[in-house]
Structures are given as structure tokens and as C-alpha cells.
C-alpha positions in Angstrom: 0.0 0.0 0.0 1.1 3.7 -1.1 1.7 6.1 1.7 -0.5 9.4 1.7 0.2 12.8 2.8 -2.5 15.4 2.6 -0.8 18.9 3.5 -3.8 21.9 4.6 -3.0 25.3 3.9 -4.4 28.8 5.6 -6.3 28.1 8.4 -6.1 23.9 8.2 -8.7 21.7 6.7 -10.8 20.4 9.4 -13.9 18.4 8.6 -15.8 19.0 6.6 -13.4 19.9 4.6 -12.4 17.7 1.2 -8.9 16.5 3.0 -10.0 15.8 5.9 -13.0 12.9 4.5 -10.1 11.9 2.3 -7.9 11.2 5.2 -10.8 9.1 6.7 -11.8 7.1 3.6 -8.3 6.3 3.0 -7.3 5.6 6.7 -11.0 2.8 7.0 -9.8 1.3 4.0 -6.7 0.5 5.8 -4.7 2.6 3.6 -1.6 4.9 5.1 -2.5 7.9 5.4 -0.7 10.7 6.8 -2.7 14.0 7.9 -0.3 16.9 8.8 -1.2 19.8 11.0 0.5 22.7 11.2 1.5 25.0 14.3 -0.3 27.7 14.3 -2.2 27.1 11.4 -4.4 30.6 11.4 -0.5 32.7 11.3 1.8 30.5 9.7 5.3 31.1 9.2 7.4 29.7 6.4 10.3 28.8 8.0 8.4 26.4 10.8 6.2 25.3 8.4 9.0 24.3 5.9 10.6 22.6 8.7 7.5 20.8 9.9 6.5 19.6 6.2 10.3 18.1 5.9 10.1 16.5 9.0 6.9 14.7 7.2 8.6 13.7 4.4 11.6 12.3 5.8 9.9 10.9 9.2 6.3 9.1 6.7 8.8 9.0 3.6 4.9 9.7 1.8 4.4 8.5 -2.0 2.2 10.5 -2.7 1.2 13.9 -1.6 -1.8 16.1 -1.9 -1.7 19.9 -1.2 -4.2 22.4 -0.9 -4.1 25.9 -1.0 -0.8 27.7 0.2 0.5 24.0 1.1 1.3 24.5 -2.9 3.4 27.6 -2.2 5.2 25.8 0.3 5.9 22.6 -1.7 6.9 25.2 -5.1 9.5 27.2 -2.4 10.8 23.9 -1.0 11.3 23.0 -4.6 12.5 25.7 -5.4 15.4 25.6 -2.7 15.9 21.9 -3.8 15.1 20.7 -0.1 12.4 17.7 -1.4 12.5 14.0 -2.1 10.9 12.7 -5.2 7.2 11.3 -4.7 5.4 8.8 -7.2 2.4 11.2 -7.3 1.6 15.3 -6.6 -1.4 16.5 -6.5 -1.4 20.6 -6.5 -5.5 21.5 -5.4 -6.5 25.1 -5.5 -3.0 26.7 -5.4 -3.4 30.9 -4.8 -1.7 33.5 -6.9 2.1 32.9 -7.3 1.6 36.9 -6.3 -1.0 36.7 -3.3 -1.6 39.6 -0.8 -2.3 38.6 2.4 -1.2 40.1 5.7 -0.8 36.5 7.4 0.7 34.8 4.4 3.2 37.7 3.0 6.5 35.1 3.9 5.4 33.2 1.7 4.3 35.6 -1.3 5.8 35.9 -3.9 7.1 32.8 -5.2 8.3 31.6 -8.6 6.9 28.6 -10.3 9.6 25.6 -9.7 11.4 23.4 -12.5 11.5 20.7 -10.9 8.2 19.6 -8.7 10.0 16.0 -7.1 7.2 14.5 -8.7 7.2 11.4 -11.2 3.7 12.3 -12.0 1.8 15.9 -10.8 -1.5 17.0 -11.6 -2.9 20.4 -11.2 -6.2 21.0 -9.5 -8.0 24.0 -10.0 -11.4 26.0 -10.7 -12.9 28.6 -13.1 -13.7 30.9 -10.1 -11.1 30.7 -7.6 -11.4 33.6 -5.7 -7.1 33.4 -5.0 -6.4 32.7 -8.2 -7.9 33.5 -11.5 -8.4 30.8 -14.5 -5.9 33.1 -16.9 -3.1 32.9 -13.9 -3.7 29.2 -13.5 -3.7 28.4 -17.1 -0.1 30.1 -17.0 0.7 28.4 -14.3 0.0 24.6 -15.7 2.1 25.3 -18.6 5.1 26.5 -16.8 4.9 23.6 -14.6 4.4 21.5 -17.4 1.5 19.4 -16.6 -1.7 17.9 -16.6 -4.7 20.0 -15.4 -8.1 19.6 -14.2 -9.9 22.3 -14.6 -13.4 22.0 -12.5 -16.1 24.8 -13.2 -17.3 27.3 -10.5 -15.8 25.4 -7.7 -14.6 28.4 -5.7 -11.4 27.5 -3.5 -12.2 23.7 -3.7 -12.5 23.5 0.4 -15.7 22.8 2.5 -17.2 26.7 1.5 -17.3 25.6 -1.8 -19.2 22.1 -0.5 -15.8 20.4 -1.4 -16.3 17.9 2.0 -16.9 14.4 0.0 -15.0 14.1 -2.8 -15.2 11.0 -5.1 -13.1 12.2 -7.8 -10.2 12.8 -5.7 -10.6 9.4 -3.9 -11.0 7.4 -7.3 -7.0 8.9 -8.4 -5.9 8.4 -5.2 -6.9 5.0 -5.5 -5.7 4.7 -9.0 -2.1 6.0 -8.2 -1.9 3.4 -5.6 -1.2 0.8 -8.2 1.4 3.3 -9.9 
């Protein structure tokens, strides 16, 4: 069985959000399934949360990971600074503008897109009406990262205010990449 780690952005993912029913229907099927929290989840800080997502890799040593929101930012800055080890599968949900402004998040704003994602196989996640980040900025941003893209219509920030708590879709590739 593939290892999982699902990595929350701003403000965590608690239930009902989408990762956290992920983390459960994963962990009763007996799969292994990491769910990270941050410290201090509401006023992050780059530096400890770069440190606590490398502690996850190297301590869970995950084959595939799933980020949401400014977990993405991290991963890209992390990649950026050549600090990751490869994964089997990425999954990059609902990243914000490469050039976000927001008081809480500015240590991690702005970032450039990495060259290398430590990813045999990545897959961008995003929607038409993202309110931190636009479709034109996230069609730019597939093609500089080179990769696939789903592209799902009018699903806001793809987290529980958007009614993203049970999602099949993401389950179903999980469970796909699995056998990769």
C-alpha cells in the first residue's frame, strides 16, 4: 500500500473539509495515510512550516502527496530551494496567486513557479472561479509547470465553502495512483 500525505493550507482543513474525508476514507480502508497539521495554522510562518512539512517527508517518507491551498506555495518554495525528495504522485489543489496579498501569508508571497516539482507524475487542481487565483493565472501556471490539469467549473477554492467535504473524484485517483 502507497503512503499518503495530505498537507492543509491557511487556516487547516478540518472536517468537513475535502482533505479531511479523504484522510478518513483512505485511513477505514486501511490505507496509510498521513494527515499533517501545522502549528499555528491561522499565522503560519514559512520557515516552521518548511521545517514541519520536511520532518513529514523524511519521518512518513509519503508517496504520494496532496496539497491544498498555500501547502502548494510551500511545496513550489521547498522545490525551489531543492530541499524535497521525489514522490510517485503530486497532486497541486486550489493553489493561490504565485503573487498573493495577504497580511498573514506575505512570507510566503511571492514565489516563482519551480522546474522541478520532485514528482514522477503531478497534476494540477484548480477551478474557473477561484477567488485566489484566476483561471488566466492558473492556465499560465499549468504550462510553466508543465502538466496535466483539471480544470473543475465554478468550484470556488475547492474547500468545504465551496461544498468540497466528499470528494469522489479525488478518492477514485488516489486510489488509482496506488497501483502506480
Amino acid at each position: 500500500m502507497k503512503k499518503v500525505l495530505i498537507v492543509h493550507g491557511w487556516g487547516g482543513s478540518d472536517y468537513p473539509h475535502w482533505q479531511s474525508w479523504l484522510a478518513g476514507e483512505i485511513a477505514k480502508d486501511y490505507g496509510c495515510v498521513y494527515f499533517l497539521k501545522f502549528s499555528d495554522v491561522d499565522n503560519p510562518t514559512k520557515a516552521t512550516w518548511s521545517k514541519e512539512l520536511l520532518n513529514a517527508m523524511d519521518d512518513f517518507n509519503p508517496d504520494i502527496v496532496i496539497c491544498h491551498s498555500v501547502a502548494n506555495t510551500l511545496w513550489f518554495h521547498l522545490a525551489n530551494e531543492q530541499k524535497l525528495k521525489k514522490v510517485q504522485k503530486l497532486f497541486l489543489v486550489a493553489p493561490p496567486s504565485m503573487d498573493t496579498h495577504i497580511k498573514e501569508l506575505n512570507e510566503f508571497f511571492p514565489c516563482k513557479s519551480p522546474t522541478e516539482l520532485y514528482a514522477q507524475d503531478a497534476i494540477l487542481v484548480g477551478s474557473s472561479n477561484d477567488p485566489y487565483m484566476d483561471e488566466s493565472e492558473l492556465l499560465r501556471l499549468q504550462a510553466e509547470l508543465g502538466i496535466e490539469m483539471k480544470l473543475l467549473q465554478n468550484a470556488g477554492h475547492i474547500n468545504a465553502d465551496s461544498n468540497f467535504g466528499k470528494w469522489e473524484w479525488l478518492l477514485s485517483e488516489v486510489k488509482i495512483s496506488y497501483k502506480i
